[in-house]
PDB file of N, CA, C and O in Angstrom, chain B, residues numbered from 101:
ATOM      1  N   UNK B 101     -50.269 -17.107  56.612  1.00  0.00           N
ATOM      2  CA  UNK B 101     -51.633 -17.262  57.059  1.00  0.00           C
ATOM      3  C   UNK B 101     -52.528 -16.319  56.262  1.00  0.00           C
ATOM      4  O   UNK B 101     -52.337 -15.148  55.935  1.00  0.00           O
ATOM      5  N   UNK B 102     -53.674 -17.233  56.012  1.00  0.00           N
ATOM      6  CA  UNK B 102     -54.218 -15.966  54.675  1.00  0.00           C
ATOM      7  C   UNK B 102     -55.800 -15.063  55.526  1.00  0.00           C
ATOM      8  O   UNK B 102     -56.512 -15.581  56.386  1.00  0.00           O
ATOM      9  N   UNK B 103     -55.886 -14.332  55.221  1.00  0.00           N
ATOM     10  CA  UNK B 103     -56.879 -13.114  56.001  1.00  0.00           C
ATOM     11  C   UNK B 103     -58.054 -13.683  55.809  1.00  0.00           C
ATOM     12  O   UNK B 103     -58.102 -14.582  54.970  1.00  0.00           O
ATOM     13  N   UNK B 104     -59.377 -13.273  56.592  1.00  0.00           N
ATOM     14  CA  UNK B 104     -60.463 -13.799  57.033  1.00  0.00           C
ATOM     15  C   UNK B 104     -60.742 -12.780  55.993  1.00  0.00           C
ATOM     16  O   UNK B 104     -60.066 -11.752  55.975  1.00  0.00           O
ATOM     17  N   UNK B 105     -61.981 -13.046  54.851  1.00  0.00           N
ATOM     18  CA  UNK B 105     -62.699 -12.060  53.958  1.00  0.00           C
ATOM     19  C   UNK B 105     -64.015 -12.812  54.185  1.00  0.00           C
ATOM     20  O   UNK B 105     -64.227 -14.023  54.115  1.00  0.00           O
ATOM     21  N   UNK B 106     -65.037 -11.572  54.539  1.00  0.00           N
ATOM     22  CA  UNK B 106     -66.075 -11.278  55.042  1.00  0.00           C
ATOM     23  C   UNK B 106     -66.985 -10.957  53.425  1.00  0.00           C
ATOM     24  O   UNK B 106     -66.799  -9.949  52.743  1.00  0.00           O
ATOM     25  N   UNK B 107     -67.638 -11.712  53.194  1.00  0.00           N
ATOM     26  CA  UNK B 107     -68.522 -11.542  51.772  1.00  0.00           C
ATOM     27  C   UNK B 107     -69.870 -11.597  51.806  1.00  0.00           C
ATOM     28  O   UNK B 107     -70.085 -12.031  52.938  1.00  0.00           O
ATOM     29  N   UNK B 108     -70.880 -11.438  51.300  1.00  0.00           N
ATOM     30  CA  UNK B 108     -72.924 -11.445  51.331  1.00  0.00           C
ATOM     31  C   UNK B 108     -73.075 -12.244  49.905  1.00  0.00           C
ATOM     32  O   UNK B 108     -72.680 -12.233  48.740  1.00  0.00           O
ATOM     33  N   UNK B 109     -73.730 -12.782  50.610  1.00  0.00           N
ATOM     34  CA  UNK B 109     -74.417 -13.838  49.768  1.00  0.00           C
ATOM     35  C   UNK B 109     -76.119 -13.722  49.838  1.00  0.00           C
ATOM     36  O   UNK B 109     -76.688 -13.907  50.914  1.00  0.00           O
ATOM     37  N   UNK B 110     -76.808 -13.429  48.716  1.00  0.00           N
ATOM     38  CA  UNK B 110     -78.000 -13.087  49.009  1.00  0.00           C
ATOM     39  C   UNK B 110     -78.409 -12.499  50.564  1.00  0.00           C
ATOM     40  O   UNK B 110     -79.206 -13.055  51.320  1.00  0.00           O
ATOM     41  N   UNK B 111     -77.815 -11.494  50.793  1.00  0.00           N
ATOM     42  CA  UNK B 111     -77.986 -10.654  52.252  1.00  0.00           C
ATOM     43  C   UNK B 111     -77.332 -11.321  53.435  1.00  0.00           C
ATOM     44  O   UNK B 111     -77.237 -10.793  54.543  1.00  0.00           O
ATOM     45  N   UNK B 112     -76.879 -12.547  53.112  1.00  0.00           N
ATOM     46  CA  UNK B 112     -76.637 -13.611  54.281  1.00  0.00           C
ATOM     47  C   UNK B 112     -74.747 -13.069  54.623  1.00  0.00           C
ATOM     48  O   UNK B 112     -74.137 -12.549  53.688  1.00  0.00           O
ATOM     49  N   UNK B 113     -74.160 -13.236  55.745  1.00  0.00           N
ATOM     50  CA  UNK B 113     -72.685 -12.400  55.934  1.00  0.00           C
ATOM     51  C   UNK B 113     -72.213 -14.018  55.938  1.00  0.00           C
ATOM     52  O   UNK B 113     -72.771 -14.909  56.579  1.00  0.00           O
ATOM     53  N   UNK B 114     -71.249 -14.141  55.214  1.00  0.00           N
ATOM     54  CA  UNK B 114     -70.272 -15.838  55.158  1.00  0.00           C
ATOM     55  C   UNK B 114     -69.012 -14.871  55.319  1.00  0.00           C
ATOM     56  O   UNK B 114     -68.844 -13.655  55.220  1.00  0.00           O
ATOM     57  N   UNK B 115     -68.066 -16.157  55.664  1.00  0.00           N
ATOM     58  CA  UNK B 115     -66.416 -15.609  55.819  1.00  0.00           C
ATOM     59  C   UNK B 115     -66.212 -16.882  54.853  1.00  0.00           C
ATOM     60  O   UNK B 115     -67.042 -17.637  54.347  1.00  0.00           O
ATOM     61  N   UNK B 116     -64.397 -16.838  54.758  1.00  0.00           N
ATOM     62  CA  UNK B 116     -63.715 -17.460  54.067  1.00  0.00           C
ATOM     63  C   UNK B 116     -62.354 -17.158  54.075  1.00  0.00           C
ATOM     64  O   UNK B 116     -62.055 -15.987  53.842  1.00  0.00           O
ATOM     65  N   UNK B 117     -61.213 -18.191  54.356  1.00  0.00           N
ATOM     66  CA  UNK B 117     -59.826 -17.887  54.403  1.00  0.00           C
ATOM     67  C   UNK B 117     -59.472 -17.972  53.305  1.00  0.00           C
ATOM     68  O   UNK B 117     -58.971 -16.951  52.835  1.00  0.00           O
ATOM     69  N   UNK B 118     -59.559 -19.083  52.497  1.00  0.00           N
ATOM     70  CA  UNK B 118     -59.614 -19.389  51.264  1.00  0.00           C
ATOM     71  C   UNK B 118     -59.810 -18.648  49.909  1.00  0.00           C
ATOM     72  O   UNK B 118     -60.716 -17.857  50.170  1.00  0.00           O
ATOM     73  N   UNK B 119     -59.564 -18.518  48.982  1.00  0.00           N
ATOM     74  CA  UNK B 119     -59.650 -18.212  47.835  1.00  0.00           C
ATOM     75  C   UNK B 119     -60.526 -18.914  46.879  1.00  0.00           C
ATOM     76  O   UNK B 119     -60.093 -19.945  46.366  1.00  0.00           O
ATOM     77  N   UNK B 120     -62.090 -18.345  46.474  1.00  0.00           N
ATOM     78  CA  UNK B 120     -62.591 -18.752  45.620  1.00  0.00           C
ATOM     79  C   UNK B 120     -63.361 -18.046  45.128  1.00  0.00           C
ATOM     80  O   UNK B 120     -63.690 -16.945  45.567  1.00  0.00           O
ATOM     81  N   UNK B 121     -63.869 -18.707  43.887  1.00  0.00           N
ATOM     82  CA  UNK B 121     -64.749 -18.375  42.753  1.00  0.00           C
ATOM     83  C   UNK B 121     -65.738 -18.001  42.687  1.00  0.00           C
ATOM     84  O   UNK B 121     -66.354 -18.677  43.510  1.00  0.00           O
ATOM     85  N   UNK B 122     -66.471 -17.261  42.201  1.00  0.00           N
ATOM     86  CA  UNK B 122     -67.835 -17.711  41.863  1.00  0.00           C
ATOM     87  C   UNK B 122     -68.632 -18.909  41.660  1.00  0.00           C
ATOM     88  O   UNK B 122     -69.673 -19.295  42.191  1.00  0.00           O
ATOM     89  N   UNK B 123     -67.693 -19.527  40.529  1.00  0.00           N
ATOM     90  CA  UNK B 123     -68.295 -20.953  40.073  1.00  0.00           C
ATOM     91  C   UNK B 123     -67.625 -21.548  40.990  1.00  0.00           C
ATOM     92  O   UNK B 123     -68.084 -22.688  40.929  1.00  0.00           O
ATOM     93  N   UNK B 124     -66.609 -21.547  42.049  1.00  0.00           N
ATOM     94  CA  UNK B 124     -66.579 -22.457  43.302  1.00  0.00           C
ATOM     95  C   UNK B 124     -67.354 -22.288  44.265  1.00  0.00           C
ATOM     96  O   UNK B 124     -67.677 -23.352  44.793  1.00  0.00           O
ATOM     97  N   UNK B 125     -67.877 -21.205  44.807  1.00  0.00           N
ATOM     98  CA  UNK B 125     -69.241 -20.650  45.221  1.00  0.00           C
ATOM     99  C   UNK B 125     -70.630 -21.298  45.026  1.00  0.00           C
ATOM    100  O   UNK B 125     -71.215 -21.859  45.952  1.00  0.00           O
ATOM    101  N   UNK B 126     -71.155 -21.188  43.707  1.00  0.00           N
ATOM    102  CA  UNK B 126     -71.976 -21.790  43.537  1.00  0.00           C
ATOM    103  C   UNK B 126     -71.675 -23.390  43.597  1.00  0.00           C
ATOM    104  O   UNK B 126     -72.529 -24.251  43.807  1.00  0.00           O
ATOM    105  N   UNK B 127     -70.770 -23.535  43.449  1.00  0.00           N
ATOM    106  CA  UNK B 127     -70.375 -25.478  43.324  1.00  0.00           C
ATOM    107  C   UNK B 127     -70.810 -25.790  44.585  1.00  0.00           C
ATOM    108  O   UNK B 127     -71.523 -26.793  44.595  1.00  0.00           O
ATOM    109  N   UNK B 128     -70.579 -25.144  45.937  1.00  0.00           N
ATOM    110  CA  UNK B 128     -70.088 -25.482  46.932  1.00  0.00           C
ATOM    111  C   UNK B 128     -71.310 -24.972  47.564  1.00  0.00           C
ATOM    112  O   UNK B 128     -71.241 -24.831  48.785  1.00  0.00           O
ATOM    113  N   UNK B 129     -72.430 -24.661  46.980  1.00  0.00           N
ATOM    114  CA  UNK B 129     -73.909 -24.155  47.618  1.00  0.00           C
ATOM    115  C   UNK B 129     -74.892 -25.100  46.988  1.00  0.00           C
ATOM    116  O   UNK B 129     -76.062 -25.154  47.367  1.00  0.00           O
ATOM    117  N   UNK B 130     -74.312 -25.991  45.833  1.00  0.00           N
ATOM    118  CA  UNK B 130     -75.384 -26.769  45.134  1.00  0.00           C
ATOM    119  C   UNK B 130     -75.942 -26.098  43.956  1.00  0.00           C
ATOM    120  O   UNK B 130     -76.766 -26.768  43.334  1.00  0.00           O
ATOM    121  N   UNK B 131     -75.691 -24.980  43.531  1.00  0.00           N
ATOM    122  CA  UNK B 131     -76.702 -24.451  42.878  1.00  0.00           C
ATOM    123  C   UNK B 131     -76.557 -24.925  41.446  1.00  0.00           C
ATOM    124  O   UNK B 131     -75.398 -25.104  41.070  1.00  0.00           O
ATOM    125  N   UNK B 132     -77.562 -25.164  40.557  1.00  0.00           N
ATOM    126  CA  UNK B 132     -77.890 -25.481  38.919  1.00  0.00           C
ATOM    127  C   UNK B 132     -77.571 -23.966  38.385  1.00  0.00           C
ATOM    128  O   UNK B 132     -78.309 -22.986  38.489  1.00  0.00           O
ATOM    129  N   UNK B 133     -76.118 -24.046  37.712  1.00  0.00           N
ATOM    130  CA  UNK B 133     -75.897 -22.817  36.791  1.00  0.00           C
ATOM    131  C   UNK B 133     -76.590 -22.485  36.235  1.00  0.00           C
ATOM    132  O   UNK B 133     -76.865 -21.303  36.031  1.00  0.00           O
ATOM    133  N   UNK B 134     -77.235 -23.672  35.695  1.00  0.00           N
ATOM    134  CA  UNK B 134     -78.076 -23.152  34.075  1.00  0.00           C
ATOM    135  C   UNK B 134     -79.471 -22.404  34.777  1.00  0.00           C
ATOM    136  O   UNK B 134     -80.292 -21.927  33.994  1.00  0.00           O
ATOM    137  N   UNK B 135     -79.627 -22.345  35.682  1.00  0.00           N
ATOM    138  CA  UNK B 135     -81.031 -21.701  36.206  1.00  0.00           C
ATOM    139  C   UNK B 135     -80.819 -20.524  36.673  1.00  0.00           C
ATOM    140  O   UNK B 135     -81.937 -20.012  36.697  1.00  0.00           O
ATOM    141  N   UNK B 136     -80.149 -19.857  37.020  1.00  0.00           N
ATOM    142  CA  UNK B 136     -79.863 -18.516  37.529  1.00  0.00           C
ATOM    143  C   UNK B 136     -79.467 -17.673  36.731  1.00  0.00           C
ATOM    144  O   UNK B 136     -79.359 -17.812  35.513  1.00  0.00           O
ATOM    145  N   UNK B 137     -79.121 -16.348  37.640  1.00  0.00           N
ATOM    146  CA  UNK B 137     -78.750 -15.104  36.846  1.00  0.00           C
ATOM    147  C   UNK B 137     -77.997 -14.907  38.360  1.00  0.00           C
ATOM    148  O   UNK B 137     -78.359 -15.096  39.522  1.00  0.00           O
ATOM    149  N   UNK B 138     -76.738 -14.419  37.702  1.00  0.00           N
ATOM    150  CA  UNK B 138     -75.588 -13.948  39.339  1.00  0.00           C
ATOM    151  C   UNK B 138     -75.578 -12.231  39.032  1.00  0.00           C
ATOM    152  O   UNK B 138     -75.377 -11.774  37.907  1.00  0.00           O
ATOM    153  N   UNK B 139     -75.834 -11.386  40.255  1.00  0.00           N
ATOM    154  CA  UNK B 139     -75.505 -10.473  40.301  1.00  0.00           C
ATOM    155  C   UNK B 139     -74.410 -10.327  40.786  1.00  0.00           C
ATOM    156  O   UNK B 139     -74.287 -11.311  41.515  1.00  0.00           O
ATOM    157  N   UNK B 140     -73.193  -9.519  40.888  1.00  0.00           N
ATOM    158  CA  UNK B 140     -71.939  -9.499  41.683  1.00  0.00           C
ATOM    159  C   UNK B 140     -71.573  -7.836  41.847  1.00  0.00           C
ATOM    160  O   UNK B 140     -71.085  -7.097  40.992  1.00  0.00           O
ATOM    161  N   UNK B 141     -71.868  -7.599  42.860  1.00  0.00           N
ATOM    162  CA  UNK B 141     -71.659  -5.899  43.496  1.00  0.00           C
ATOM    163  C   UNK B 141     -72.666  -5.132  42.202  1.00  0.00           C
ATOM    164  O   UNK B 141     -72.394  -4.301  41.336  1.00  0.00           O
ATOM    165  N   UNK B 142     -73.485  -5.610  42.440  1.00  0.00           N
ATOM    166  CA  UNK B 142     -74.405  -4.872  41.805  1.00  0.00           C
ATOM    167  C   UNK B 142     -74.527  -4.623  40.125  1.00  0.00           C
ATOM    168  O   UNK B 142     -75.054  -3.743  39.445  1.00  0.00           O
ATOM    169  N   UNK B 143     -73.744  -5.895  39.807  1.00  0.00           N
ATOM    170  CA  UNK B 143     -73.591  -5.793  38.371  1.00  0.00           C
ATOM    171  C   UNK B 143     -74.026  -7.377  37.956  1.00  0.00           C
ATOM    172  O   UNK B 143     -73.847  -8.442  38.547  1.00  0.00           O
ATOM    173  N   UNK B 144     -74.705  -7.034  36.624  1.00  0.00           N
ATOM    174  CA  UNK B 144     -74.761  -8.750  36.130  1.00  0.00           C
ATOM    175  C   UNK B 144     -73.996  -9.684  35.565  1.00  0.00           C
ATOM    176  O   UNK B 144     -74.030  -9.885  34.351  1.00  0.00           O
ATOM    177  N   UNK B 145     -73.341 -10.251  36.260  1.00  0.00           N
ATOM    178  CA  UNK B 145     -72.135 -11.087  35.832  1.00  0.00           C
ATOM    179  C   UNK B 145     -72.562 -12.536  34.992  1.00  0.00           C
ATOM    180  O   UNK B 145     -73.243 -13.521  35.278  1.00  0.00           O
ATOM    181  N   UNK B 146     -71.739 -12.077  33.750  1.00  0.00           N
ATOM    182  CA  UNK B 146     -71.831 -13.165  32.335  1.00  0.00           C
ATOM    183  C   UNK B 146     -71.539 -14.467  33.216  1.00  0.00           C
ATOM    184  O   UNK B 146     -71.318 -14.405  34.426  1.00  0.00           O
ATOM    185  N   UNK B 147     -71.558 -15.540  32.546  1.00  0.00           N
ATOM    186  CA  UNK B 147     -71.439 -16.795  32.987  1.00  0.00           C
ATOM    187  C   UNK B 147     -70.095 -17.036  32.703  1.00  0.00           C
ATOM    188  O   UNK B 147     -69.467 -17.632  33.578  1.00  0.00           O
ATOM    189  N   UNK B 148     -69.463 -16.691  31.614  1.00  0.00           N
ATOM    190  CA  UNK B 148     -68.550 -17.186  30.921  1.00  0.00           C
ATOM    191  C   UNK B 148     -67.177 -16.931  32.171  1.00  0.00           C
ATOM    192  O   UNK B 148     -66.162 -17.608  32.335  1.00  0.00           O
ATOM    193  N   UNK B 149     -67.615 -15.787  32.848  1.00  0.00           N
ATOM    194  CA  UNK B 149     -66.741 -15.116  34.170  1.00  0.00           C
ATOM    195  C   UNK B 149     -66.775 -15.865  34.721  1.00  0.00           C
ATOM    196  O   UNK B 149     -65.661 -16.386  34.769  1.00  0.00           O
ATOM    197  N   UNK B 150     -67.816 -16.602  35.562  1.00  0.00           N
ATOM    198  CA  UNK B 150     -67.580 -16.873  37.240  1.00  0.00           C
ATOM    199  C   UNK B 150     -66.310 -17.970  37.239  1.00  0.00           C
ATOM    200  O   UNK B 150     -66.196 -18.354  38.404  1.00  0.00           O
ATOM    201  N   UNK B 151     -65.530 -18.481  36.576  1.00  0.00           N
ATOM    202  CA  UNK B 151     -64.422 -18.770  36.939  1.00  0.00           C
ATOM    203  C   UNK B 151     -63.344 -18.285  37.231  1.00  0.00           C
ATOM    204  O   UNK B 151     -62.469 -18.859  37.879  1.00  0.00           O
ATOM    205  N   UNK B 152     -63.276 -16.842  36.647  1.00  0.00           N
ATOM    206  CA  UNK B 152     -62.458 -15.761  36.904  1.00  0.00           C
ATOM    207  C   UNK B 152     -62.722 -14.576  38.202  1.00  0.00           C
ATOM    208  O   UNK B 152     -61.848 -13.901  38.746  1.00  0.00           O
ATOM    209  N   UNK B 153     -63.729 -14.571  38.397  1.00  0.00           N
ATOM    210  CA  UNK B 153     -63.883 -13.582  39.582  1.00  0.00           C
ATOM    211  C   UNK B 153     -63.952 -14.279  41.058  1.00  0.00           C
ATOM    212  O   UNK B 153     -64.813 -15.019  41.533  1.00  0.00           O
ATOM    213  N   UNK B 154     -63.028 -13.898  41.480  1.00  0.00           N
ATOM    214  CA  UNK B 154     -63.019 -14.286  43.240  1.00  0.00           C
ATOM    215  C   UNK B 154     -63.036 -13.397  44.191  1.00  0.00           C
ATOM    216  O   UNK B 154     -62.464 -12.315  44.325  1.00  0.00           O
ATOM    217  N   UNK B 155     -63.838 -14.050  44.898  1.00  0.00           N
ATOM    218  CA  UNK B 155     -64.414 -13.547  45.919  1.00  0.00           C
ATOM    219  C   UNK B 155     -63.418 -12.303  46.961  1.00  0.00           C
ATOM    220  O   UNK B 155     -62.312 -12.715  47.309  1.00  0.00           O
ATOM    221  N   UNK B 156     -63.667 -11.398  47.249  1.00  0.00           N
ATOM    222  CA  UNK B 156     -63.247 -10.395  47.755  1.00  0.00           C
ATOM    223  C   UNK B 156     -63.518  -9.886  48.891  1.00  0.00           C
ATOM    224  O   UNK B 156     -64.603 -10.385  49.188  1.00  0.00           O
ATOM    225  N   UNK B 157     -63.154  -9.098  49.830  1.00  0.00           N
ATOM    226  CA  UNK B 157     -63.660  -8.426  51.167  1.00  0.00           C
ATOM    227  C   UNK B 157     -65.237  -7.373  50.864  1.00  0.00           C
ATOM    228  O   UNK B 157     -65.453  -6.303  50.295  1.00  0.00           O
ATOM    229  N   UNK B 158     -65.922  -8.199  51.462  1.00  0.00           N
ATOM    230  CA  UNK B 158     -67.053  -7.056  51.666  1.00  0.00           C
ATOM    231  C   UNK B 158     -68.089  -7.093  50.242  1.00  0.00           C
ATOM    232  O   UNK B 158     -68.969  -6.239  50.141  1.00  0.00           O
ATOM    233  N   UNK B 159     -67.909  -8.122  49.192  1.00  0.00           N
ATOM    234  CA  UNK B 159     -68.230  -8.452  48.014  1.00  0.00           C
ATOM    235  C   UNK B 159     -69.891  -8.468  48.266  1.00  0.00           C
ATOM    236  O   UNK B 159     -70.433  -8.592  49.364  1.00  0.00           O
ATOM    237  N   UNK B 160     -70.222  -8.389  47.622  1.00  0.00           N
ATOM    238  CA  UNK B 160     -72.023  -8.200  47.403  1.00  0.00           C
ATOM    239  C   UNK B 160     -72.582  -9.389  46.325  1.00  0.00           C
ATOM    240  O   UNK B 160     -72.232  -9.141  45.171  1.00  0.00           O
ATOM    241  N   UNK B 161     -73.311 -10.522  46.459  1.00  0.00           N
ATOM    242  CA  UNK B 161     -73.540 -11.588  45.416  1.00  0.00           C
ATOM    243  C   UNK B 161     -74.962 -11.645  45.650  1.00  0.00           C
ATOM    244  O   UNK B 161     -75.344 -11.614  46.820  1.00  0.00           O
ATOM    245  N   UNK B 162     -75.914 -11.735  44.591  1.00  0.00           N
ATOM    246  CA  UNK B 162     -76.949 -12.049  44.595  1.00  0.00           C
ATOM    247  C   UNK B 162     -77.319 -13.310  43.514  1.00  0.00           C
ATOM    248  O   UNK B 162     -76.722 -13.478  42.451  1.00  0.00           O
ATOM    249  N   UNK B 163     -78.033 -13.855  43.835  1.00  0.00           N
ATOM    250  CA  UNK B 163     -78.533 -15.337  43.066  1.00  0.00           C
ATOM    251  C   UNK B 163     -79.976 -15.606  42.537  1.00  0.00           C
ATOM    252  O   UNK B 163     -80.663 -15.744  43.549  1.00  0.00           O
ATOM    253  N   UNK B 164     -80.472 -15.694  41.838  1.00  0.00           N
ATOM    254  CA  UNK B 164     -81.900 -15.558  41.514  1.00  0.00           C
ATOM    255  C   UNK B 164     -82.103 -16.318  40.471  1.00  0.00           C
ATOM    256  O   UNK B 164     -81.824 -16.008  39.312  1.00  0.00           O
ATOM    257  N   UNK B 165     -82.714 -17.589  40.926  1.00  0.00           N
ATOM    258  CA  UNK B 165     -82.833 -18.848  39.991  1.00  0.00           C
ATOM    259  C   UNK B 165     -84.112 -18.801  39.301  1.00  0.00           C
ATOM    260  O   UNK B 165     -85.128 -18.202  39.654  1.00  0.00           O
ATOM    261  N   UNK B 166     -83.982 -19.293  38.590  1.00  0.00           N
ATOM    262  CA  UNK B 166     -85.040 -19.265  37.681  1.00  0.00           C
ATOM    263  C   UNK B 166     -86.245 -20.680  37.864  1.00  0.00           C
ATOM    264  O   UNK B 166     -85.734 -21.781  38.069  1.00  0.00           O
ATOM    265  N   UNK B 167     -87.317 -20.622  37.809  1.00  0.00           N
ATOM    266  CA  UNK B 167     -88.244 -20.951  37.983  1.00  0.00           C
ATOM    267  C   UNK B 167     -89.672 -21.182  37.252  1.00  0.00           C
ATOM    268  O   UNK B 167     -90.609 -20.478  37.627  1.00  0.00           O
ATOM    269  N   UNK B 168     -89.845 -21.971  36.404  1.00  0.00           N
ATOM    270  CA  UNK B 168     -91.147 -22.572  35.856  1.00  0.00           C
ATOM    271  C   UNK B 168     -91.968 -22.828  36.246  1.00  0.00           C
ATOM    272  O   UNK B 168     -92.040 -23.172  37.426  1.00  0.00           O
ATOM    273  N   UNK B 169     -93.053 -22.784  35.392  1.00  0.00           N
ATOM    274  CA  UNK B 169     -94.327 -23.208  35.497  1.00  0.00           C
ATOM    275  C   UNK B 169     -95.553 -22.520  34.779  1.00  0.00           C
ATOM    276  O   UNK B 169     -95.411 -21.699  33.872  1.00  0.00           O
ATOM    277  N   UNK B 170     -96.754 -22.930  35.268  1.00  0.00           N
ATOM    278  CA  UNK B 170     -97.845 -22.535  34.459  1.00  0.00           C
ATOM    279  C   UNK B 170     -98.934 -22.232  34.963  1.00  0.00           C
ATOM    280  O   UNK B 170     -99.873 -21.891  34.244  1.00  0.00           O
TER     281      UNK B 170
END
């Protein structure tokens, strides 16, 4: 049986038994990669990563999409 991990998502508290990604994260929130910038525990995480970093106890994620106009 795999442990309940407690993670923040833009300030918001989510759980998860499961094991996932970043880029399963964002898959699974909708979000357009190409528009954002991911922070992850307070660091700016490359793109080329979020398939490699999973989600952890107590993890810190911030999301900040990008936005046009004139």
């Amino acid at each position: 049986m795999s442990k309940i991990k407690t993670f923040f998502l833009n300030g918001q508290e989510y759980y998860t038994y499961s094991t996932i990604s970043l880029l399963d994260l964002l898959n699974y929130f909708n979000y357009n990669s190409s528009l954002l910038v991911l922070e992850y525990n307070n660091f700016v995480c490359n793109k080329k990563n979020w398939n490699r970093i999973f989600i952890s106890e107590n993890d810190k994620i911030e999301i900040v999409t990008i936005v046009g106009g004139g």
